[in-house]
C-alpha positions in Angstrom: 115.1 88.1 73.6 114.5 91.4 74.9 112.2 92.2 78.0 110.0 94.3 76.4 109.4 91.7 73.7 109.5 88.8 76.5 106.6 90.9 78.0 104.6 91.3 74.6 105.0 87.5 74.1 103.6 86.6 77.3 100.6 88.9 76.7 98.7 86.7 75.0 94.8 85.8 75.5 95.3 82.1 76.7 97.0 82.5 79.2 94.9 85.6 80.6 92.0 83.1 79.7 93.6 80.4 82.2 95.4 82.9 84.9 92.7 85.3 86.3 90.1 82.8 86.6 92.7 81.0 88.5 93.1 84.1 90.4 89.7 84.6 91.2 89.4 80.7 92.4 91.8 80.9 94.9 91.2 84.9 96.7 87.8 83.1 96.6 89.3 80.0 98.5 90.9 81.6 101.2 87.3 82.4 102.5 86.7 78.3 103.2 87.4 76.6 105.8 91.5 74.4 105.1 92.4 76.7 101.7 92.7 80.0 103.2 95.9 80.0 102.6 95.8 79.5 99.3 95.5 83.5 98.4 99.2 83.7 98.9 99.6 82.1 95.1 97.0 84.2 93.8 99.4 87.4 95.1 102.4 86.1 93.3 99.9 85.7 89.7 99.2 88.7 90.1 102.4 89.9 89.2 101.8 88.4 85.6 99.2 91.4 85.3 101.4 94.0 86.3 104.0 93.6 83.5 101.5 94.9 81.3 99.8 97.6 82.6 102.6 100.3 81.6 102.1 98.9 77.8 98.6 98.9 77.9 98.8 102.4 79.5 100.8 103.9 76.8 97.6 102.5 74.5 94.9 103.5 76.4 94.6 107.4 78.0 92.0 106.4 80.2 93.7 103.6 81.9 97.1 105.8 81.8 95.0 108.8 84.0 93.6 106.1 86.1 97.1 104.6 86.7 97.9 108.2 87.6 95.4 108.6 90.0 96.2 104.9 91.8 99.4 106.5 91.9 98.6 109.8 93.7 97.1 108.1 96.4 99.8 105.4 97.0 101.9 108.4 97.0 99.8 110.1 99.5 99.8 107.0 101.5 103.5 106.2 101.8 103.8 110.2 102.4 101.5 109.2 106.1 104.3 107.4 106.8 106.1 110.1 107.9 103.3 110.5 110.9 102.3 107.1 111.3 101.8 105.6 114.5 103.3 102.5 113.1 105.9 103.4 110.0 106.8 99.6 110.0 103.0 98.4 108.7 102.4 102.3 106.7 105.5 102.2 104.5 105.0 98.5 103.2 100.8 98.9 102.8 101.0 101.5 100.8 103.3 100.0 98.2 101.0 97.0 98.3 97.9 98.9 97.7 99.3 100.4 94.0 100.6 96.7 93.5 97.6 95.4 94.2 95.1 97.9 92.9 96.8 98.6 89.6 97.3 94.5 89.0 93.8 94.0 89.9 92.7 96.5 87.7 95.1 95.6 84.7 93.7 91.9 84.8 90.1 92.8 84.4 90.7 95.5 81.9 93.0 93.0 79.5 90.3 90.3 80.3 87.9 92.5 78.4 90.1 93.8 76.3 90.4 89.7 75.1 87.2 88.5 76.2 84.6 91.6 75.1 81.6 89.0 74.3 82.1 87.1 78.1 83.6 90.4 79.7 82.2 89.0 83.3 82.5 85.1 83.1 86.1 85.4 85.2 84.2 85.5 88.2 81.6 82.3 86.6 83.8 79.4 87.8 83.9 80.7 91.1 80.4 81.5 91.5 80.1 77.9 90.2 82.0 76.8 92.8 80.5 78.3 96.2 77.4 77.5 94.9 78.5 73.8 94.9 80.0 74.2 98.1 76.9 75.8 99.8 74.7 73.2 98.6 76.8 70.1 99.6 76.5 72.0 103.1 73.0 72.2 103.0 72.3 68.8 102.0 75.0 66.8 104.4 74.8 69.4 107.0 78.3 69.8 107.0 80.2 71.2 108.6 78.4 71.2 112.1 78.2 75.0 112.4 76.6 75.7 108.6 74.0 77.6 110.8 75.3 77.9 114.3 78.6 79.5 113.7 79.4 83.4 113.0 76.9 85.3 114.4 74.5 82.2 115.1 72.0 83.9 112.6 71.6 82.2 108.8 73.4 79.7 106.6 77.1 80.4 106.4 78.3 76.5 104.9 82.1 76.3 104.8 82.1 80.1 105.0 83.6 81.4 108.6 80.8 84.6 108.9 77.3 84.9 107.1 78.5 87.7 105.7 81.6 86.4 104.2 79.6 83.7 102.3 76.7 86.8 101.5 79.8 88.9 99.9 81.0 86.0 97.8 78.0 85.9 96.2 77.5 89.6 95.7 81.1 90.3 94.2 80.7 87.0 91.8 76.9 87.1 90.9 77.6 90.2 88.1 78.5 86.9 85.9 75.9 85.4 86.6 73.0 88.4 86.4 73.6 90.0 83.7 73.4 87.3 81.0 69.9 86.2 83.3 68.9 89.9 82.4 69.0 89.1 78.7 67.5 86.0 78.7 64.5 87.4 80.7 64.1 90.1 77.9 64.6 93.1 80.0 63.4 95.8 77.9 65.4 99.3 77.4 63.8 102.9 77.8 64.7 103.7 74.2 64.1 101.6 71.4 67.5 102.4 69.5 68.9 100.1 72.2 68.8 96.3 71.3 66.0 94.7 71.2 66.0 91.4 73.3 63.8 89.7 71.1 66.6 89.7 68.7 68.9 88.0 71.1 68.4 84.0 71.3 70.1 81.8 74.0 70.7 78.2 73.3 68.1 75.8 75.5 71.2 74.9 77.6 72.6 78.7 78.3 68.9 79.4 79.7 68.3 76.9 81.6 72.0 76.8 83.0 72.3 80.6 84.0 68.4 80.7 85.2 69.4 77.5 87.2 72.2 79.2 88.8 70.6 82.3 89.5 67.6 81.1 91.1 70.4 79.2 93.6 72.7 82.5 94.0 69.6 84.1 95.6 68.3 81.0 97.6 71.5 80.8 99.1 71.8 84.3 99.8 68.6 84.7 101.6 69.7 82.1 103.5 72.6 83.6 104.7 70.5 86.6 106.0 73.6 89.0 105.3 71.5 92.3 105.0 74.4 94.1 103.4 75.0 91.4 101.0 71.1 91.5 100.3 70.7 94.8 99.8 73.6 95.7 97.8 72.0 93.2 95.4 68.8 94.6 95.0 70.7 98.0 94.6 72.9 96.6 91.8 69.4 95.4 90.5 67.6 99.0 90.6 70.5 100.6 89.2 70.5 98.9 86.0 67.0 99.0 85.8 67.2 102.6 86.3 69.3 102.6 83.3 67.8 100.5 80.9 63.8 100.0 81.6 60.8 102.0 80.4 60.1 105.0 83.4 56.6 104.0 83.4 57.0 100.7 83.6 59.2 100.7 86.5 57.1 103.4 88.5 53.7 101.1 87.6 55.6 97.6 88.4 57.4 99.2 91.7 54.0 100.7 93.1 52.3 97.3 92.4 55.2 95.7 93.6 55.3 97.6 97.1 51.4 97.7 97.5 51.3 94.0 97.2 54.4 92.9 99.5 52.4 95.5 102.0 49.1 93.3 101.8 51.0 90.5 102.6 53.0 92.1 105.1 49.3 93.0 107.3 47.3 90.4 106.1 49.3 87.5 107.3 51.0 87.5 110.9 53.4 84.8 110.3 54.4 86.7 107.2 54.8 89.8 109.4 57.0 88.0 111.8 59.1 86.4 109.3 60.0 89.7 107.3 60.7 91.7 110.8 62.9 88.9 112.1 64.7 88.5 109.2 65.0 92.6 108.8 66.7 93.2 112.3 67.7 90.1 113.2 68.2 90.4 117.2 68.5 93.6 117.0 65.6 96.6 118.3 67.5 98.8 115.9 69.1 97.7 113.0 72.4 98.4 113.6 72.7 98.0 117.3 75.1 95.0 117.5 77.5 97.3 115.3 76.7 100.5 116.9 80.3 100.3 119.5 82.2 100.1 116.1 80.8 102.8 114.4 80.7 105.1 117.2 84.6 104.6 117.4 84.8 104.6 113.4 83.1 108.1 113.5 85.5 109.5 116.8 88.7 108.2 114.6 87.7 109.3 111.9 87.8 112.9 113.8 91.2 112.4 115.0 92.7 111.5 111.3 91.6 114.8 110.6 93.1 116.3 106.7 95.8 113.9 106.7 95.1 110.7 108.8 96.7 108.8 111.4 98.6 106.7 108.8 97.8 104.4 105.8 96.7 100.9 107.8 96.8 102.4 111.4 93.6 101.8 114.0 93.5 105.1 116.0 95.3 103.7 119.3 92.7 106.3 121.3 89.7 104.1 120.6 90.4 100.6 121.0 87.9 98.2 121.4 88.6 94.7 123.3 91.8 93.8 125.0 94.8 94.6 123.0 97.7 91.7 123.0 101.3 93.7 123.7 103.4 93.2 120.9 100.5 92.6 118.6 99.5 95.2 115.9 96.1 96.3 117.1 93.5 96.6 114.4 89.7 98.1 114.9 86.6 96.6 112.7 85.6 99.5 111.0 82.9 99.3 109.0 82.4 102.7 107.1 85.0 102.6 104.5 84.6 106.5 103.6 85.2 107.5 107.6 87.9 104.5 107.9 90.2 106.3 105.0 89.8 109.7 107.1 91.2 107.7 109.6 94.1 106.6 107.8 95.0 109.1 105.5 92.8 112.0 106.3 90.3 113.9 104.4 93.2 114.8 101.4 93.4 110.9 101.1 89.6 110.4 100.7 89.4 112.9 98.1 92.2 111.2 96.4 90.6 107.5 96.5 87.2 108.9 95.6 88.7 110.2 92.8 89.7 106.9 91.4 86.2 105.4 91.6 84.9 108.4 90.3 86.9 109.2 87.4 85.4 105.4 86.4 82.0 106.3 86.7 82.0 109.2 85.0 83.9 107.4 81.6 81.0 104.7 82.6 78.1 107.4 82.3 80.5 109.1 79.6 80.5 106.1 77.3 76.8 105.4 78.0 75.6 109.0 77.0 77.9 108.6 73.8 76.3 105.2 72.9 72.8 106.0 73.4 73.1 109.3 71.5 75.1 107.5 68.4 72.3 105.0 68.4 69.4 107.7 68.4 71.2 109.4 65.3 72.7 106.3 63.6 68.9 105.2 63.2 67.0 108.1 62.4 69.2 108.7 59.4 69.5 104.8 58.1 66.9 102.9 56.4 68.8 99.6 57.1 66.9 98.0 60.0 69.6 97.9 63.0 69.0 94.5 64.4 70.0 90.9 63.5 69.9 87.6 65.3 72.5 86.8 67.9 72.9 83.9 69.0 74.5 83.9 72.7 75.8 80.4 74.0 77.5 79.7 77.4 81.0 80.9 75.7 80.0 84.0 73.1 77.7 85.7 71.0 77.8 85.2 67.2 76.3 87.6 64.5 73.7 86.1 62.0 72.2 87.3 58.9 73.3 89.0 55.9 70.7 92.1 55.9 73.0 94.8 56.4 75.4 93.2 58.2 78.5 95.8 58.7 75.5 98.5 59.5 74.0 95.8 62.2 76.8 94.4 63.6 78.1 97.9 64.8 74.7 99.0 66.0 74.6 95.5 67.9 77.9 96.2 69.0 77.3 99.6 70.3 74.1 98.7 72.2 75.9 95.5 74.0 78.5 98.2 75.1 75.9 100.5 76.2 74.2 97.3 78.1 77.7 96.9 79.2 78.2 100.3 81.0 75.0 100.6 82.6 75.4 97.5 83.9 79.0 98.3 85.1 77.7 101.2 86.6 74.9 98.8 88.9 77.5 96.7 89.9 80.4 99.6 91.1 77.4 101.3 93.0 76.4 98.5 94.5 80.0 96.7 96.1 80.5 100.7 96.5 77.5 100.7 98.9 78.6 97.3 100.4 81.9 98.9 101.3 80.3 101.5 103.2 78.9 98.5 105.5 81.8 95.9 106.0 85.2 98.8 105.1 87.2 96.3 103.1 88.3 99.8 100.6 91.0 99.8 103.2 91.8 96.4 103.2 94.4 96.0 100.3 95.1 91.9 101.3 91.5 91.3 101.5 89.8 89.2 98.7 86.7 91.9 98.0 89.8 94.4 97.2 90.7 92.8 94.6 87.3 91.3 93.0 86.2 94.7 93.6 89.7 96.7 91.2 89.6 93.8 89.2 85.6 94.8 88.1 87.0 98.5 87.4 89.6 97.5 85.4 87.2 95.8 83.5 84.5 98.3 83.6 87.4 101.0 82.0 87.8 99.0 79.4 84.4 99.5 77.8 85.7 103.2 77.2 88.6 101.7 74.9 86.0 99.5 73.3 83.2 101.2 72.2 85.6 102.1 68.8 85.0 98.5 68.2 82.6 97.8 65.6 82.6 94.0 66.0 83.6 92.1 69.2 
């Protein structure tokens, strides 16, 4: 047996079905307390990706220019090398970034590729799981700093920050939000786009993903990880943005923001809670942080056009006492500074560049949906809705009226649901990487979560030609 046809053999949708869930379960579990080191494995799977993501590039132009462009900027990054403070940690971290960026990516793209009518229930078992986690936590009080440890401020479980158990939940709740979405019949701003009414969830599905919401945001307000918070809400207004009547957003926001404001100076205690919980300790939000970004913002001036070197802290603003012999690494924050840093302004340009070449096939495939739609119905006389039927696993199509006509209008508008929701979540763990700078951190868990969710959200470009899913 050849490679090439030992490759296509292994491609095969059980065993994606079984090995990035997997994945996802254990970059999730080196965030607990005894299974960090689990990640390690997760690394090695990840390898199972990148055997296919030169034949799936040779399918797909989209994901073969976005290879390109991962490319280009590993490129760039090895190239720092040559100026790096530290050649021994530049010359091996860029390498790893393509290997772990284009696996990433090539996962969540074949998962939807496979897995079109669940393209975000990867990340479900997880989210299953630190929900179950945080709870056992809360009700046995275990371990003895749930509340005390990190920064002393909010519920953090087996977590070791607040923050870290606030990100979990932001980079796995996409799974759990969208389908909540549906079965809270959020309407669309056009009425070519499906009509919720028309979608039916099984007693179980609703109260299951209703369930699990309503404990994904318990748990984290608890936390009181303001990033994590209000990257949510973000993701949230985005796909509203997207997807809801104009003047039924302006009308329910006003109402919304004139009644929290009662509240807010009719009630003290309310008053008290809501600033306390808003800056923390702080007299500024941001004070506790403000050391690191100042030096994040004065290294960022030193890297200059072409950085200091891929995974370098500039050595001229250290912070703390530096152990000799040990690499020295800076908290940095701002990922869009901490990449001038590294690999200067030409590197920045080069990273942006992959996110953005995303988002615009996102706002691309969007555009084309809506307006296919809007023609599509003017000039049929079939009515371009049946019954679906969405369980836990899938939707299924019902109905006979039509049915070819219906299915690809259904198909088209689940895509265009698809993309506008895609488009929420990338803006919003973009935003979140702006506060906690894990962009740079290739090893880190939200690097991967984070290329796995573009992979998958390139894929609804290669889709959309599909009639049926």
């Amino acid at each position: 047996m050849t490679i090439k046809k030992f490759v296509e053999k292994i491609n095969h949708p059980e065993i994606v079905r079984l090995v990035l869930p997997l994945i996802v379960l254990l970059e999730i579990g080196r965030t607990f307390y005894h299974t960090n080191a689990v990640y390690v494995l997760s690394r090695v799977l990840l390898l199972y990706f990148l055997l296919f993501a030169y034949s799936e590039a040779k399918k797909n132009k989209q994901l073969k220019v976005y290879i390109v462009l991962v490319l280009l900027f590993g490129l760039w990054a090895l190239a720092t090398t040559i100026w790096s403070y530290d050649p021994m940690i530049t010359f091996p971290r860029a390498f790893y970034f393509a290997y772990a960026a284009i696996g990433a990516s090539t996962a969540g793209y074949l998962w939807y590729a496979y897995f079109s009518k669940s393209f975000l229930s990867f990340l479900l078992p997880a989210n299953i799981i630190i929900v179950v986690v945080s709870l056992f936590s809360l009700i046995t009080n275990q371990p003895a700093d749930a509340w005390t440890g990190g920064c002393g401020i909010g519920f953090k479980g087996f977590a070791p920050h607040q923050n870290v158990l606030g990100m979990m939940i932001l980079l796995t709740i996409p799974s759990v939000l969208l389908p909540a979405f549906s079965i809270l019949k959020l309407k669309f701003k056009k009425n070519y786009f499906i009509n919720f009414d028309q979608i039916q969830f099984s007693l179980l599905s609703t109260i299951f993903y209703l369930l699990l919401l309503f404990l994904n945001i318990y748990i984290l307000i608890l936390t009181q990880s303001r990033g994590s918070v209000m990257s949510v809400l973000l993701m949230v207004v985005t796909f509203v943005i997207f997807t809801i009547n104009w003047k039924i957003l302006i009308t329910t926001g006003l109402t919304l923001v004139l009644f929290i404001a009662a509240l807010f100076f009719a009630s003290p205690e309310i008053k008290t809670s809501v600033t306390d919980y808003i800056f923390k300790t702080e007299n500024t939000i941001g004070d506790r942080r403000s050391t690191q970004i100042n030096a994040t913002i004065s290294a960022a001036k030193n890297g200059g056009l072409i950085g200091l070197g891929y995974g370098i802290s500039d050595p001229k603003n250290i912070l703390g006492d530096v152990e000799e012999g040990k690499r020295y690494y800076r908290e940095k924050m701002i990922s869009i500074l901490a990449l001038i840093e590294e690999v200067g302004v030409i590197g920045l340009i080069l990273f942006l560049a992959i996110i953005g070449y995303v988002f615009l096939l996102l706002l691309k495939t969007f555009k084309t949906v809506t307006l296919s739609l809007s023609k599509g119905i003017q000039h049929s006389s079939i009515h371009p809705y049946e019954t679906v039927t969405l369980s836990l696993a899938c939707p299924v199509l019902t109905g006979s009226k039509g049915i070819q006509h219906s299915a690809f209008n259904i198909r088209h508008s689940l895509v265009g649901l698809e993309s506008a929701f895609m488009i929420a979540v990338l803006v919003a763990l973009s935003f979140d990487a702006q506060i906690e700078g894990w962009w740079l951190g290739a090893g880190s868990w939200q690097f991967f979560l984070f290329f796995s969710l573009v992979g998958n959200a390139l894929a609804t470009e290669y889709n959309i030609h599909k009639s049926i899913c």
